[in-house]
C-alpha positions in Angstrom: 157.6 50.3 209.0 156.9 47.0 210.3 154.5 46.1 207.7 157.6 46.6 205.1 160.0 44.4 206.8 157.0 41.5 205.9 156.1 42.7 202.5 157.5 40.3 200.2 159.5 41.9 196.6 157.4 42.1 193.8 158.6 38.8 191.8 160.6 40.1 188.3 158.2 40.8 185.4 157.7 38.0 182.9 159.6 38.7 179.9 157.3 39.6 176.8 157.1 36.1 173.9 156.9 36.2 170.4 154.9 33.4 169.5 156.6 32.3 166.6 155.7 28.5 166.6 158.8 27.2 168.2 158.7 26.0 171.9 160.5 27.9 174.3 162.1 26.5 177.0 162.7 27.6 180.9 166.2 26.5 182.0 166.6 25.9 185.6 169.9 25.1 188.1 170.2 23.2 191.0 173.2 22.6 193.0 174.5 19.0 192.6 173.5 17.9 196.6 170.1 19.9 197.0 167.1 19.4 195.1 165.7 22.7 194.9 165.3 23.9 191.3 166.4 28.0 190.6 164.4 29.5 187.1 167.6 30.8 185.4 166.7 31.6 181.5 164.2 31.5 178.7 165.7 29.6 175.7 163.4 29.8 171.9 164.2 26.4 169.9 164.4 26.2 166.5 162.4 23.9 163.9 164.1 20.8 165.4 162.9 21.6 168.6 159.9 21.8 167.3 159.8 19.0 165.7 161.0 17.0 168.9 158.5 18.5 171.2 155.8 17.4 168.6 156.8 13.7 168.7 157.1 13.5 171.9 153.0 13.1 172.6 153.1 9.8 169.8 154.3 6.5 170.9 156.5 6.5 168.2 157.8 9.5 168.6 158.9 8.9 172.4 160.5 5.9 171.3 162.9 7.4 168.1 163.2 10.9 170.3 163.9 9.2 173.7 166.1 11.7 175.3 167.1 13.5 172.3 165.8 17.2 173.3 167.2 16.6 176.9 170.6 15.7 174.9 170.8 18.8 173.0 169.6 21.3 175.7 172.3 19.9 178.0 174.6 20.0 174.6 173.6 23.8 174.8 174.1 24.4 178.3 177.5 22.8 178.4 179.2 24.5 175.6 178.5 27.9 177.0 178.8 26.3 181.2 180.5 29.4 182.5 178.9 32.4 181.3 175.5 30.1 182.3 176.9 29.9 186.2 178.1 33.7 186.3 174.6 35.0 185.4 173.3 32.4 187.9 175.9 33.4 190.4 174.1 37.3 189.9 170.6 36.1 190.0 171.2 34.0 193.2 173.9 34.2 195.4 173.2 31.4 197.4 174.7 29.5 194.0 177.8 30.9 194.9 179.4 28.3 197.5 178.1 25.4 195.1 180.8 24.0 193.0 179.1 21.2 191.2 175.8 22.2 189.1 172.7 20.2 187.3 170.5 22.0 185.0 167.0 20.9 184.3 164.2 22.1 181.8 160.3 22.6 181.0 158.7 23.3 178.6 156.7 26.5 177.8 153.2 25.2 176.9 150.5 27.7 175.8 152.4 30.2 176.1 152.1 30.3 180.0 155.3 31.4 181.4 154.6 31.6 184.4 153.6 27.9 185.2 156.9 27.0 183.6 158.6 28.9 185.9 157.4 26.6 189.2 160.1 24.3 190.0 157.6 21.2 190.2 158.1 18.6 187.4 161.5 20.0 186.2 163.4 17.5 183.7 166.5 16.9 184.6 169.3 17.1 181.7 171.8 14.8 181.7 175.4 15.3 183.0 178.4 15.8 180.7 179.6 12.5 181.7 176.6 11.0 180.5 176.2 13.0 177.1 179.6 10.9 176.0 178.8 8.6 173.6 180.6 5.1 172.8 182.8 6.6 170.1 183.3 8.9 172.5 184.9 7.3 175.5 186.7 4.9 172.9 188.1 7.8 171.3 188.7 8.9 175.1 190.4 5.3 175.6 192.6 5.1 172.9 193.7 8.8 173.3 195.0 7.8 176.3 196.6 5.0 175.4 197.9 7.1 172.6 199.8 9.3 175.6 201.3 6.0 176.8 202.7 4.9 174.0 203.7 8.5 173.1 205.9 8.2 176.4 207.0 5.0 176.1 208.5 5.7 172.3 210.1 8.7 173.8 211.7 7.0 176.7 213.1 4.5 173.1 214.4 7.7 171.6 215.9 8.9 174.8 217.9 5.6 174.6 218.6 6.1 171.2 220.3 9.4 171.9 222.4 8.1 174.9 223.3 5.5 172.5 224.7 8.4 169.9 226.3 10.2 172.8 228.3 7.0 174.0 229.1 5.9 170.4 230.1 9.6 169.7 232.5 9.3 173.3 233.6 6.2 171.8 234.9 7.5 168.5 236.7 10.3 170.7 238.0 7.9 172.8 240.0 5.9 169.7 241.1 9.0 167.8 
C-alpha cells in the first residue's frame, strides 16, 4: 500500500503523427510571474509553416523570417485565447489562480514527440501587445482621438439644441 502512495502516474500516451511533411508544433503555457513551462497542445502547420521552418537553418532565411512563425503561432493562439486557457485550466489546475498567461513553442523535429514535450529551450511567443504593428497602434491612436472629437462635436450639437430650445421659448415668448 505504501509502495502505491510513491508510484508515480503513468505520464499520458503520446498522441499517434501523421507524417505528412509539415512540422508540428508543441504549444506550451506558463503563467506570466513563473517560469515553468506546462505542454498544452500539438498544433500541424501548413505549407507556410513549412516553408518558415525550412528557412530558418539559412542565414538568409533567419534574417527575412526573423520572428515570423513566433508571430503567427501567437496570431493563432490569441484568436482562439479562451477555449486555449479552459482546456489548460482541465489539464492543470494549478493554472487556475493565474490570471495573466505566456505561451511558448517547439518544434517537433524527427518526429520525436517526446523531446518536444521537455520544457527546456521553449520559444517564447510574443504578447498581444507586442504583435501590434505601427499601423496598428496608429490606427489605435487616431481611433481614439476619433472618440474625442466624437464627444467634443456632440457637446457642439448639445449647444446647438439648447440654442433651438431657447430660440423656440423666445418665439413663445413674443407671440
Amino acid at each position: 500500500m505504501q509502495a502505491r502512495r510513491f508510484q508515480r502516474a503513468a505520464p499520458p500516451p503520446l498522441p499517434k503523427i501523421e507524417d505528412d511533411g509539415n512540422p508540428k508544433f508543441v504549444i506550451f503555457i506558463r503563467m506570466a510571474n513563473v517560469y515553468l513551462w506546462y505542454p498544452l497542445s500539438l498544433i500541424n502547420g501548413g505549407t507556410t509553416a513549412k516553408i518558415m521552418v525550412a528557412a530558418k537553418d539559412n542565414f538568409l532565411g533567419k534574417y527575412i523570417y526573423k520572428d515570423t512563425l513566433a508571430r503567427n503561432l501567437a496570431a493563432v493562439i490569441y484568436r482562439d485565447e479562451k477555449e486555449i486557457q479552459k482546456t489548460a485550466f482541465k489539464q492543470f489546475r494549478v493554472l487556475r489562480s493565474a490570471t495573466e498567461f505566456r505561451y511558448g513553442y517547439k518544434i517537433v523535429e524527427n518526429g520525436n514527440v517526446r523531446s518536444a514535450l521537455s520544457t527546456t529551450d521553449v520559444i517564447e511567443l510574443p504578447t498581444q501587445d507586442q504583435l501590434k504593428t505601427v499601423l496598428d497602434k496608429v490606427k489605435d491612436f487616431f481611433g481614439d482621438a476619433k472618440e474625442s472629437f466624437g464627444k467634443l462635436t456632440t457637446l457642439g450639437s448639445l449647444e446647438g439644441e439648447e440654442s433651438d430650445e431657447n430660440s423656440a421659448e423666445k418665439t413663445k415668448v413674443k407671440t
